[in-house]
KOLDREN-386869 format. One record per residue: residue in one letter; x, y, z of N, C-alpha, C, CB in turn. Coordinates in steps of 0.1 Angstrom, whole numbers, plus 2048, in hexadecimal, padded with zeros to 3 digits. Glycine has a CB too. Layout:
<atoms>
AXYZXYZXYZXYZ
...
</atoms>
This chain:
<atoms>
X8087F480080080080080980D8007F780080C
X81280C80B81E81680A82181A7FC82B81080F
X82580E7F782D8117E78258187DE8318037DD
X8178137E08108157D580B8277DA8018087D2
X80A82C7E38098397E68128447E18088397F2
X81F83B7E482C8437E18328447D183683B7EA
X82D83E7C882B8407BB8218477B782A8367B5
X81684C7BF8088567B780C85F7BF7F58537B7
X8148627CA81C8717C98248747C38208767D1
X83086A7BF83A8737B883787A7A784786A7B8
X82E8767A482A87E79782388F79B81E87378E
X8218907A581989B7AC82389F7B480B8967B4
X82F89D7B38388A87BD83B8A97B58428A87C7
X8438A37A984C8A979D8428B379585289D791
X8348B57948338C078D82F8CD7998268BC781
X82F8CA7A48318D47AB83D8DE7AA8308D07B4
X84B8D57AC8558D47AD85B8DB7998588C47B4
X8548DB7968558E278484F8EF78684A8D9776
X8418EF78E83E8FE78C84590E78C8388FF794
X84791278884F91E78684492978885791E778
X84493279183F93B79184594E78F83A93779A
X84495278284996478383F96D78485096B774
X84897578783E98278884398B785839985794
X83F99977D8469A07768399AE77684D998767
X8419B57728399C577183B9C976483F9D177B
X8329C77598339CE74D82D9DB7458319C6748
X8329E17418359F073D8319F372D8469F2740
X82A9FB7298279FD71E82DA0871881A9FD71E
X834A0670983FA0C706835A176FC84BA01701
X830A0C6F1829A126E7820A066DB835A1B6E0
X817A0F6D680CA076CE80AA0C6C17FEA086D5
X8069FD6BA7FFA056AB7F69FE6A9808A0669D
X7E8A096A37DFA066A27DF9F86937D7A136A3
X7D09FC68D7CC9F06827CD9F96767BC9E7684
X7D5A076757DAA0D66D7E7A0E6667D7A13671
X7EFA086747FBA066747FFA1767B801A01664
X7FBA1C6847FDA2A686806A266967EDA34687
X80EA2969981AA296A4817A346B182AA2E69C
X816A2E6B9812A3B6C3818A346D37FCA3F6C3
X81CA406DA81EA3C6E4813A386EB825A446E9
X81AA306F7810A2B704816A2970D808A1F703
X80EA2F71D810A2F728808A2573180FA3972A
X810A1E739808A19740811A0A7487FBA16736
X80BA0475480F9FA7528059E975A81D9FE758
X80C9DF75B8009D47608109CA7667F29CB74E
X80A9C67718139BB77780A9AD7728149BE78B
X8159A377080E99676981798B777815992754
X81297C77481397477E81396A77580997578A
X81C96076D81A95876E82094777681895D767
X81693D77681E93377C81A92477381993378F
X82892377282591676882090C76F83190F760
X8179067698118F77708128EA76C8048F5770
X8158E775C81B8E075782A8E17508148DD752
X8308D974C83C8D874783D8E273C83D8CA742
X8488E673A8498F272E8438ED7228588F7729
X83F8F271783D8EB70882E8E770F84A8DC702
X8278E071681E8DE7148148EB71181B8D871D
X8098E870A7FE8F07077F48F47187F48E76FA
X7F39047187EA90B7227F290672C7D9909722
X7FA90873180C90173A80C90B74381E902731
X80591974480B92374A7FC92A74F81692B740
X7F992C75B7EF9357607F29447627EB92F76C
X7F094D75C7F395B7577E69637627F295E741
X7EC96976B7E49737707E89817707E196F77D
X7DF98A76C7E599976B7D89A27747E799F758
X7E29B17717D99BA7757D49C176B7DD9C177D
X7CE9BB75F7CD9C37537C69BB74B7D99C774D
X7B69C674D7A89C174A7A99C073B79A9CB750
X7A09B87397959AB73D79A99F73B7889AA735
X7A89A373C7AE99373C7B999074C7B999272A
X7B198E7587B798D7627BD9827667B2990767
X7B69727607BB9687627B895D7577B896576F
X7C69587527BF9507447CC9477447BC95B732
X7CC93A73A7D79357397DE93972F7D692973A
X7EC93772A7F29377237FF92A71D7F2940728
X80192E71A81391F70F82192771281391E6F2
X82792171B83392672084091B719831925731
X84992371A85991971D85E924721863910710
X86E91C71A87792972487B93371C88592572A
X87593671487594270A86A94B70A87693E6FD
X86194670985094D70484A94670C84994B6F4
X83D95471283094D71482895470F82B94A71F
X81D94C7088159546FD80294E70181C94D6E9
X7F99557047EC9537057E09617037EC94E712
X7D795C7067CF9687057C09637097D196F6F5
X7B896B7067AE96870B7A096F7087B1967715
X79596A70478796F70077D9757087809666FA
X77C98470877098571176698E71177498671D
X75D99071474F99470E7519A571973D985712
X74A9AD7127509BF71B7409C07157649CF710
X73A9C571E7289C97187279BE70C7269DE710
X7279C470071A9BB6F47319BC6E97019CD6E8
X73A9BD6EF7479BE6E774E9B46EB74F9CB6E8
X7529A86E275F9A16E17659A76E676599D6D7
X7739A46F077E9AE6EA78799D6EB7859C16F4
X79199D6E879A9936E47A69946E579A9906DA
X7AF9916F07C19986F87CB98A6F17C1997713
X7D298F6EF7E19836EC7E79896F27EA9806DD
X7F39836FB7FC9886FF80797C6FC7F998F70C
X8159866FA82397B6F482C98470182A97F6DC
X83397B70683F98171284A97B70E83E97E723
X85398370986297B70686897871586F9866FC
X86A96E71987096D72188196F72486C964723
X88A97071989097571989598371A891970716
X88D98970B89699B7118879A371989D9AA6FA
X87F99C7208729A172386B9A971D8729A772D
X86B9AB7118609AF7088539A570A8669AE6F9
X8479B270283C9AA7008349B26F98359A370C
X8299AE6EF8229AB6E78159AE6EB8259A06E4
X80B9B36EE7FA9AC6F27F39B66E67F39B1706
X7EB9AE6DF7E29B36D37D19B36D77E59A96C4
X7CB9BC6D67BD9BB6D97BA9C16CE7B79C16E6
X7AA9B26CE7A19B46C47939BA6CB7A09A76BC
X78B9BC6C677E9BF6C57739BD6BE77E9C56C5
X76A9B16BF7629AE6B67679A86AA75E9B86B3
X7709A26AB77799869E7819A469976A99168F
X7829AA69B7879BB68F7949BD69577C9CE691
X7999C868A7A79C968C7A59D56997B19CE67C
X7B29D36A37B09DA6AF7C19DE6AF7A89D16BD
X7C69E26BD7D59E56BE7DB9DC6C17D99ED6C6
X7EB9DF6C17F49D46C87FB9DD6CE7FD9C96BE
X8009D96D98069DF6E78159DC6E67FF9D86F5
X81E9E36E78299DC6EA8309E06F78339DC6DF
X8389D96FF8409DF70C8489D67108399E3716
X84E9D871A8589D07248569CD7328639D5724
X8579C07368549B97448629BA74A84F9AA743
X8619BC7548699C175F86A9B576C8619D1764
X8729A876E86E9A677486B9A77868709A1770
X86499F78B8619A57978689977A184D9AA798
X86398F79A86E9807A186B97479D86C97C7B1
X87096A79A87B96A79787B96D78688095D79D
X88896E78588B97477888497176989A971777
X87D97876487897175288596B74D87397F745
</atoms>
């Protein structure tokens, strides 16, 4: 009985024991609309994420931010990129978030749509907060 207990935990410590959790504070540098027009932007959103499965797997990473309407969604991580986004209804409007985080030079990416339609893309840099992107 011993044995057999002690084999259906060790699959459940090693993916504990994988989880990686960052946290970082990201900064909005500048945007271009669905014109291709360049404009600055101010602003910023702290993100959270913590991997739950192994890198490479699909929706691997639970992404929580402070930056509506996408506060908690999954995402596809390794040790380079994590890339997700997420669908959500604002009154009677789609709007539709991607977000890409280089994990290396902390850049990132987040494009919003609206209603299926061409909307902006955001660009900026994550800063981390701990442990390191």
């Amino acid at each position: 009985m011993r044995v057999y207990l002690i084999s259906l935990m060790c699959p459940l410590i090693a993916t504990v024991a994988q989880a990686q959790e960052i946290s970082a504070i990201c900064r909005y540098e500048y945007s271009i609309d669905d014109q291709g027009k360049k404009s600055d932007t101010a602003g910023e959103f702290s993100l959270k994420a913590t991997y739950m499965l192994p890198a490479g797997k699909p929706l691997n990473v639970q992404l929580r931010t402070t930056k509506a309407p996408c506060f908690d969604f999954l995402a596809t991580g390794d040790d380079m990129r994590i890339e997700g986004g997420c669908v959500r209804m604002l009154e009677k409007m789609k709007v539709y978030h991607r977000f890409t985080i280089d994990r290396v030079s902390g850049s990132f990416e987040e494009s919003v749509q609206f209603n299926d339609k061409a909307g902006l893309i955001h660009y900026g840099r994550c800063t981390p907060a701990r442990p390191l992107l």
